[in-house]
ROTI-757900 format. One record per atom (N, C-alpha, C): residue number from 0; x, y, z. Coordinates in steps of 0.02 Angstrom, whole numbers, plus 50000, padded with zeros to 5 digits. Layout:
NUM:X:Y:Z
...
This chain:
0:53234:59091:47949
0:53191:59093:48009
0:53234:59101:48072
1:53292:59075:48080
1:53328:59036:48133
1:53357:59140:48153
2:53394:59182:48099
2:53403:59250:48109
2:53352:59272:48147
3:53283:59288:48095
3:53225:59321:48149
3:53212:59310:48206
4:53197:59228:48219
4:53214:59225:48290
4:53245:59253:48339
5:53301:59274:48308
5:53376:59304:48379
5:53356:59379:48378
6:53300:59436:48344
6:53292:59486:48345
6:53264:59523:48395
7:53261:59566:48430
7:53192:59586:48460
7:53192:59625:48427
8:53102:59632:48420
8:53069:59707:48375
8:53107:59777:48397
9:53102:59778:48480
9:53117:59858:48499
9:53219:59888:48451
10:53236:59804:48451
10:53342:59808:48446
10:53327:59850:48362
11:53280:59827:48326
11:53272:59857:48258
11:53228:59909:48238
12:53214:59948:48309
12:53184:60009:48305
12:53076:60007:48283
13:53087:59938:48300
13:53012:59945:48294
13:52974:59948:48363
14:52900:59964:48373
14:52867:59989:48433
14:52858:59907:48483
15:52854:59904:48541
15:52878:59828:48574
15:52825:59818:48625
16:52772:59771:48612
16:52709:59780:48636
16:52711:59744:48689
17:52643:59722:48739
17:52666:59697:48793
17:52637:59631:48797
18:52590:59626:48727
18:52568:59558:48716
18:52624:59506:48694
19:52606:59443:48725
19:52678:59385:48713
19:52638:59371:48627
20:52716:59364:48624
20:52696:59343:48549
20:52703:59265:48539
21:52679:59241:48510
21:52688:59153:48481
21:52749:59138:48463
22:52781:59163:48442
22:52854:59152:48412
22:52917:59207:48438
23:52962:59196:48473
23:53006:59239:48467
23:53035:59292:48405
24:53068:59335:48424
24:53086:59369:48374
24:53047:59419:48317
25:53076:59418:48257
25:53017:59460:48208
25:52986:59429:48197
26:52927:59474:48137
26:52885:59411:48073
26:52902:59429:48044
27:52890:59402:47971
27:52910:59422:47936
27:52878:59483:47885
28:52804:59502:47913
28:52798:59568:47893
28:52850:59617:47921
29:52876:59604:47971
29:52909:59673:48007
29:52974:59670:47973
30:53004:59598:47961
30:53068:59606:47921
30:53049:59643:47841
31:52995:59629:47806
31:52980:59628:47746
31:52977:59714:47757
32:52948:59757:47792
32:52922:59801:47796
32:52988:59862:47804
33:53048:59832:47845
33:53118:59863:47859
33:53136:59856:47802
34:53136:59783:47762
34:53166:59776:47695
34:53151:59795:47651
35:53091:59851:47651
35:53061:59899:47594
35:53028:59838:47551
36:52992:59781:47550
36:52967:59742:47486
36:52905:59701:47522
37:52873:59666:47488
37:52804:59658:47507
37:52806:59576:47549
38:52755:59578:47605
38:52796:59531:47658
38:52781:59454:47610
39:52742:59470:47541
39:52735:59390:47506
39:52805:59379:47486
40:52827:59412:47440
40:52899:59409:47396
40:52940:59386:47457
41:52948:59419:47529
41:53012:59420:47579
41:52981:59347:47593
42:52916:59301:47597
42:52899:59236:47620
42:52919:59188:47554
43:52918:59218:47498
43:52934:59165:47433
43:53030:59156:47440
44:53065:59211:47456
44:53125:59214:47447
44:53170:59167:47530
45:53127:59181:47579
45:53130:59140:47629
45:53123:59058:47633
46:53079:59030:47593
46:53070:58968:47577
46:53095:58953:47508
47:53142:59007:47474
47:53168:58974:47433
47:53127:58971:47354
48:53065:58978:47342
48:53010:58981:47300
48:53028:59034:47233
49:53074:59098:47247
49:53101:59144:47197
49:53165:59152:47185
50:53197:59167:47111
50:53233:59158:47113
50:53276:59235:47061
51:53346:59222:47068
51:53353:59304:47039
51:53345:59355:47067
52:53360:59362:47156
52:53336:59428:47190
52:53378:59457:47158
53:53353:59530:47153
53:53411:59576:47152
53:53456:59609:47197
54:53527:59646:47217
54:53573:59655:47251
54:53537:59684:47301
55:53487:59756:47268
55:53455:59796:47299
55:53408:59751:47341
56:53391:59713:47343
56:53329:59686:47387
56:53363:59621:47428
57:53421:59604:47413
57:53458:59571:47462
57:53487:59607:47513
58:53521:59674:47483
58:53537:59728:47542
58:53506:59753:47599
59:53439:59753:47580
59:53383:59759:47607
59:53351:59728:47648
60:53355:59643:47638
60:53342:59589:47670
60:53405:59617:47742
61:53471:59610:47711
61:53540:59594:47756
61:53530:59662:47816
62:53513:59718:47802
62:53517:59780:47840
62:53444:59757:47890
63:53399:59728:47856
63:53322:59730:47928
63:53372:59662:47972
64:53378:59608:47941
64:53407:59553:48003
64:53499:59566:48012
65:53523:59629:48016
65:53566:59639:48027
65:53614:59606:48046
66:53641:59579:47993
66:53673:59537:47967
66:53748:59558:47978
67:53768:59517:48012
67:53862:59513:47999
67:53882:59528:47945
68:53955:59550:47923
68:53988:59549:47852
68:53961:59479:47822
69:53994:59439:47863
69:54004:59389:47841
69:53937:59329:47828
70:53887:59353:47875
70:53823:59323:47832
70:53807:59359:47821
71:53811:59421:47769
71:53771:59461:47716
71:53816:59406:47658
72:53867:59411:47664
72:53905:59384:47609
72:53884:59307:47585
73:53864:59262:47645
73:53839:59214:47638
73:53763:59215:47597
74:53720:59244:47615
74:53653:59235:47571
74:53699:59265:47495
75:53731:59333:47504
75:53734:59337:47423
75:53742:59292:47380
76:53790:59244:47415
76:53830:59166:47386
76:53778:59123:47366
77:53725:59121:47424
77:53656:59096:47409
77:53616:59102:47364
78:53611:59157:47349
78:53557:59173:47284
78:53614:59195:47215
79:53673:59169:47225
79:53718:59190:47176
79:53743:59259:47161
80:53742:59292:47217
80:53751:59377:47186
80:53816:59379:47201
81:53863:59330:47230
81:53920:59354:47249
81:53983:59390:47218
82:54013:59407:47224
82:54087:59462:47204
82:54115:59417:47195
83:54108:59404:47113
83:54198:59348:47079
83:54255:59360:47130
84:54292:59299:47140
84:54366:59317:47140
84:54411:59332:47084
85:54447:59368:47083
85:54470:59339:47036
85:54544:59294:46983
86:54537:59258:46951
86:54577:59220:46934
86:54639:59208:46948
87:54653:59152:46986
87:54709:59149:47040
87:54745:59109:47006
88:54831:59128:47002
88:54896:59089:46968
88:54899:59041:47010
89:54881:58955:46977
89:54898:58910:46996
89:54975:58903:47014
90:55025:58930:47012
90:55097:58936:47066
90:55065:58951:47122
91:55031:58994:47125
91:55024:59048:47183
91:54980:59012:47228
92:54937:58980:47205
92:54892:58916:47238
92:54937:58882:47277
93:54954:58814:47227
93:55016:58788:47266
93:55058:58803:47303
94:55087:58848:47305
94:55154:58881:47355
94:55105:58897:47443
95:55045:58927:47411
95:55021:58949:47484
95:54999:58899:47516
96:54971:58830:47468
96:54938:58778:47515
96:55008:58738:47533
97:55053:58726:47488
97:55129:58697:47541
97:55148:58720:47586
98:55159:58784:47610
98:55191:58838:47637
98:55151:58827:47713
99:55073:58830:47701
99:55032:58818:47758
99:55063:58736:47782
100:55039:58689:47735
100:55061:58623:47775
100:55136:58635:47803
101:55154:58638:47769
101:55252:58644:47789
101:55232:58671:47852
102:55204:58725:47864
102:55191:58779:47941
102:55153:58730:47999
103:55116:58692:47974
103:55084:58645:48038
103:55116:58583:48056
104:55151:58552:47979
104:55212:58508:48020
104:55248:58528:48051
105:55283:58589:48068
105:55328:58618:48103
105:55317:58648:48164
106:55265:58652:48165
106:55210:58670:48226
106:55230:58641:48272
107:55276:58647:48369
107:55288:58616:48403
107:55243:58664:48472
108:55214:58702:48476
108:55171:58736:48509
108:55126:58691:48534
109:55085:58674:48517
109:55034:58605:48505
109:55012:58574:48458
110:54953:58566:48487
110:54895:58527:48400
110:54907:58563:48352
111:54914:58516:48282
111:54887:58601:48247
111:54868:58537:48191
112:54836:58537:48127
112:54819:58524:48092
112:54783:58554:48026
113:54797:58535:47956
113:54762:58558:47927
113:54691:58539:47883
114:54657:58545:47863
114:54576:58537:47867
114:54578:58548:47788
115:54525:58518:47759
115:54510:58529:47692
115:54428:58566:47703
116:54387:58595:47650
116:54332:58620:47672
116:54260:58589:47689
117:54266:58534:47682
117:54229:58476:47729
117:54266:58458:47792
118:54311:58470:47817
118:54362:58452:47879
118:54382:58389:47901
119:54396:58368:47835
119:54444:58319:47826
119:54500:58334:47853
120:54560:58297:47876
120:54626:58309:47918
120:54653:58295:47852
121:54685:58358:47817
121:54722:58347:47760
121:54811:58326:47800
122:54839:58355:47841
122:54889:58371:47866
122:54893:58359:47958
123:54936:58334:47996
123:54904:58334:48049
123:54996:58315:48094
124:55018:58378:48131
124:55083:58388:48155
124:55076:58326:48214
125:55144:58320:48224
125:55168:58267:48274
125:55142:58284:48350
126:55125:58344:48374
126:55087:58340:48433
126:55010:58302:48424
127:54988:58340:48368
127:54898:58328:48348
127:54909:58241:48355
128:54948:58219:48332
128:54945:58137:48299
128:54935:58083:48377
129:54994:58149:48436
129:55009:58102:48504
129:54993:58120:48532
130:54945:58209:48561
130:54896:58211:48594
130:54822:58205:48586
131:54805:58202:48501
131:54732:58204:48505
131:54717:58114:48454
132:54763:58092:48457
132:54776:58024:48404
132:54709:58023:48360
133:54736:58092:48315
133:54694:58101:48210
133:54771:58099:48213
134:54754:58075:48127
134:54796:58088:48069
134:54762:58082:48023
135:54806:58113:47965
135:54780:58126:47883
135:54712:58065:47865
136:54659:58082:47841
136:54612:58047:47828
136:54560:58058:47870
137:54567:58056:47945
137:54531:58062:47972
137:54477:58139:47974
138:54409:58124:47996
138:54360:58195:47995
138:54370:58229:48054
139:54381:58271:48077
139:54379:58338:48115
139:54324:58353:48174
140:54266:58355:48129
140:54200:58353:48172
140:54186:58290:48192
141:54202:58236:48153
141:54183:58193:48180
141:54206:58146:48232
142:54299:58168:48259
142:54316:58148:48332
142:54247:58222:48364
143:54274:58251:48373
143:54224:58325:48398
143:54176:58280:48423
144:54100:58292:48371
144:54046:58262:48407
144:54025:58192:48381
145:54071:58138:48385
145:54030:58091:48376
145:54084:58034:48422
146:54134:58069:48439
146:54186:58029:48485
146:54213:57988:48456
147:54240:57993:48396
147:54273:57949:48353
147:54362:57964:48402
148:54380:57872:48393
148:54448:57881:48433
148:54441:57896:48502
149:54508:57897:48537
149:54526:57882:48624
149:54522:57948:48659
150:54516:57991:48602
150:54506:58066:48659
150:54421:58083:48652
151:54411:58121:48720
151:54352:58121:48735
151:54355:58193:48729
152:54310:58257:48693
152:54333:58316:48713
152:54261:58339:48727
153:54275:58388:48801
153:54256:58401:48863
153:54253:58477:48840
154:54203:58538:48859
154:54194:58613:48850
154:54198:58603:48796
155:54172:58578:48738
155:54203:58622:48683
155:54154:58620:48640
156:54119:58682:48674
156:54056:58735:48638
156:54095:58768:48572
157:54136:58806:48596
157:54160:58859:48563
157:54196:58831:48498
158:54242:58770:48503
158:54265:58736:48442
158:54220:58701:48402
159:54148:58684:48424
159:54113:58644:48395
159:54065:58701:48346
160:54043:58752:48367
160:54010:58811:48325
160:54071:58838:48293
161:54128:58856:48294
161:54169:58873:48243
161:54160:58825:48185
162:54164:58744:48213
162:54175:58707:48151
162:54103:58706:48119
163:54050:58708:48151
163:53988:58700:48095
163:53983:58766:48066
164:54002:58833:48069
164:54004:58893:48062
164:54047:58887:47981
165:54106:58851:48000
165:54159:58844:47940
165:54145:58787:47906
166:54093:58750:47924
166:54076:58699:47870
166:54023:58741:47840
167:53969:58757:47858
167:53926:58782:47806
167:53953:58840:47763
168:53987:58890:47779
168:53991:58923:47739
168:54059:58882:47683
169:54076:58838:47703
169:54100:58807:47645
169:54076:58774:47571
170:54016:58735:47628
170:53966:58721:47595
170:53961:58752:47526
171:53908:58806:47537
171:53888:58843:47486
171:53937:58876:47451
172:53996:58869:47455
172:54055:58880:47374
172:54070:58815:47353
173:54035:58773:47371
173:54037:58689:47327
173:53979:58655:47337
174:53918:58687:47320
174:53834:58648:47332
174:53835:58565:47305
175:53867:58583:47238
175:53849:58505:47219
175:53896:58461:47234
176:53954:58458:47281
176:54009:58430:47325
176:53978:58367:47371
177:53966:58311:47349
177:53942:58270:47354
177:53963:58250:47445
178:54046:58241:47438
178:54064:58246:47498
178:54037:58286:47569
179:54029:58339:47542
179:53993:58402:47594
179:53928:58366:47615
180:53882:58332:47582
180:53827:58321:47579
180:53836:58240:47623
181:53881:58195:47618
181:53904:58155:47643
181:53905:58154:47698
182:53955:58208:47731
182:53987:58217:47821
182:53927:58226:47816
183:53913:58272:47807
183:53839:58336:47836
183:53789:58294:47853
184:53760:58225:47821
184:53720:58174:47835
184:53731:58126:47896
185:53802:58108:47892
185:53809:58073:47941
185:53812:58086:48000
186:53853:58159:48003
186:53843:58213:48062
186:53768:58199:48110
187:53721:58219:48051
187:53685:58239:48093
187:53619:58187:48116
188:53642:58141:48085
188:53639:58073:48108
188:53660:58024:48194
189:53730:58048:48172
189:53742:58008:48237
189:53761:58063:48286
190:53748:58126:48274
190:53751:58194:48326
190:53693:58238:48347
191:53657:58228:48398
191:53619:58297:48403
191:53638:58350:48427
192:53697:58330:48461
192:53733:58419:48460
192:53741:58434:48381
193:53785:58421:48340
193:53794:58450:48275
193:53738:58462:48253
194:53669:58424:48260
194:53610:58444:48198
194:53578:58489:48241
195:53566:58520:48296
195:53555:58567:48328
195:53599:58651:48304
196:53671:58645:48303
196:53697:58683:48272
196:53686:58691:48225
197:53690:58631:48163
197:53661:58658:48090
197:53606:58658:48070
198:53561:58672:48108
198:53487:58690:48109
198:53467:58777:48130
199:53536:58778:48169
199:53530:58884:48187
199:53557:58902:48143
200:53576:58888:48092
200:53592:58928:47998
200:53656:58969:48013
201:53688:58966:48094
201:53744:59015:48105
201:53800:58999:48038
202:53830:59072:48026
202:53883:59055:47974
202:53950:59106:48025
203:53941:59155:48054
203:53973:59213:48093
203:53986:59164:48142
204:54046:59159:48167
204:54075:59133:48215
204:54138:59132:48219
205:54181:59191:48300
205:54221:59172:48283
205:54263:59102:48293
206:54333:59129:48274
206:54359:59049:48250
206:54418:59046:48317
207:54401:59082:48378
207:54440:59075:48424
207:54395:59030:48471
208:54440:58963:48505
208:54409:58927:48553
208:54456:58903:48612
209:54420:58878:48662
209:54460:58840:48716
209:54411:58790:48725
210:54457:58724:48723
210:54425:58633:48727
210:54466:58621:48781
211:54446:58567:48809
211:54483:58530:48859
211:54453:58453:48824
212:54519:58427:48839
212:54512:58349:48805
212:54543:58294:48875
213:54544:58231:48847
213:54521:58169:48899
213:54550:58128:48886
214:54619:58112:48895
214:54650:58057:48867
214:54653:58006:48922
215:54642:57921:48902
215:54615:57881:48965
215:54701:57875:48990
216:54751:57889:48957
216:54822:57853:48955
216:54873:57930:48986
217:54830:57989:48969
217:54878:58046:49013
217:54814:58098:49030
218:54758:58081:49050
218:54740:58126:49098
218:54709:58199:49053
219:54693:58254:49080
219:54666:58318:49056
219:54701:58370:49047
220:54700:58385:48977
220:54733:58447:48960
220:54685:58488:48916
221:54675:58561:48943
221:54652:58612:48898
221:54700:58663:48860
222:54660:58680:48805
222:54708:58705:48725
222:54669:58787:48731
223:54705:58835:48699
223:54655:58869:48684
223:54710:58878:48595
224:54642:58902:48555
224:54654:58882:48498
224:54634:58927:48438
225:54657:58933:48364
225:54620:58961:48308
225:54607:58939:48251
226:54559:58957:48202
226:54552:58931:48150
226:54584:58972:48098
227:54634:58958:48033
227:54661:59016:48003
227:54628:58992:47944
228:54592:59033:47898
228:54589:59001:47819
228:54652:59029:47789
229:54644:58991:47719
229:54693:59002:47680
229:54669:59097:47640
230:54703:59107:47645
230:54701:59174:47603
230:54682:59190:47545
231:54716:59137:47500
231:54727:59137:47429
231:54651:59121:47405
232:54641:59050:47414
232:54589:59010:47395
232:54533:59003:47423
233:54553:59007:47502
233:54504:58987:47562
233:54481:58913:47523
234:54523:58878:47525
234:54496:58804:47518
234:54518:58749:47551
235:54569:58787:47600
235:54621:58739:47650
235:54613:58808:47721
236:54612:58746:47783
236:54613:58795:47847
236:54654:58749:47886
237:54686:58797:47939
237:54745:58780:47979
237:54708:58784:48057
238:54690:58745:48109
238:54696:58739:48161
238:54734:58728:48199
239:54755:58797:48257
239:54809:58789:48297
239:54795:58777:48355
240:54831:58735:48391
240:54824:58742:48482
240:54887:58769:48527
241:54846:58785:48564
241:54910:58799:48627
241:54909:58774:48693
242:54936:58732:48728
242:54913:58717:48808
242:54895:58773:48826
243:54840:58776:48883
243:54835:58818:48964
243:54883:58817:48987
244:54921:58838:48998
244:54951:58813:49090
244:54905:58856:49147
């Protein structure tokens, strides 16, 4: 629903009337109707009710709500159609997820830390530890929006939709990940910024941001920053910072 919303009829080539409509965006006859299939099936597959789409009628879905790479790729994951990886040499695992930590302890640029796919602080360099005081154990999102710990962070739209962007689509390559289901509760519990974000279904976001943070003991400094996944696995991500000056 949260896609259709962000559409206008005229952006997808349909006729754009001058009556207000009740709802922003499409309906879902007009999506159903771009998507070549009948607007019941596009309302059963929307709520989840069918199961087994086929590629062809997901393509179809992804091209009317014109869909990013990267959330076309996400529903496929959804209804299971996705493109195996395939079978990755446990050396080759290991070496790339050391190689990354080794790279963020060594990290003297700024923050940098590394994240597991719930955003857990698997790893967390000697700036991250003495300007943003996480270390290993600690959750990610949850200094972010719930003010866990002595830093307060200030602007930071852009880091906070990267991270719910990179939590859900994590999500769904570990559904029954009990943990995922864990943060994700408490989140949105003690956050209405976060449950506002994971209520717009965004998965496309990029992973470039600028925060400004609040330390009561040295005052304001802004970062601008990235999110790197791991290559291999995508099951480990590297967040870097850099001061403003």
């Amino acid at each position: 629903m949260s896609r259709r919303a962000r559409l206008l009829p005229e952006a997808c080539g349909l006729p754009h009337f001058r009556r207000r409509r009740r709802t922003p965006g499409l309906r879902r006859e007009e999506v159903s109707a771009l998507a070549g299939i009948s607007t019941a099936y596009y309302t059963w597959i929307e709520q989840g009710r069918t199961f087994d789409v086929s590629i062809e009628v997901l393509e179809g879905i992804a091209g009317a709500l014109q869909l990013s790479e990267v959330e076309a790729a996400h529903i496929f994951t959804l209804a299971g159609k996705a493109t195996p990886r395939p079978p990755l040499a446990v050396d080759d695992v290991v070496a790339w997820r050391g190689a990354m930590r080794e790279f963020v302890r060594r990290f003297e640029d700024g923050p940098a830390v590394v994240l597991t796919p719930w955003l857990d602080v698997y790893e967390a360099n000697r700036v991250a530890r003495e300007t943003l005081g996480i270390d290993a154990g600690a959750n990610f999102a949850e200094t972010i929006f719930c003010g866990v710990g002595a830093v307060i962070y200030e602007s930071a739209d852009s880091l906070a939709g990267a991270l719910v962007a990179l939590l859900r689509r994590n999500r769904v390559q570990d559904i029954e990940n009990e943990r995922f289901n864990h943060i994700i509760s408490r989140l949105r519990e003690r956050s209405g910024a976060f449950r506002a974000l994971w209520d717009g279904h965004v998965v496309d976001n990029v992973p470039l941001f600028e925060v400004e943070i609040e330390r009561p003991d040295a005052g304001t400094a802004r970062f601008r920053g990235v999110i790197v996944s791991d290559p291999i696995a995508a099951r480990q991500f590297a967040l870097l910072m850099q001061p403003i000056q």
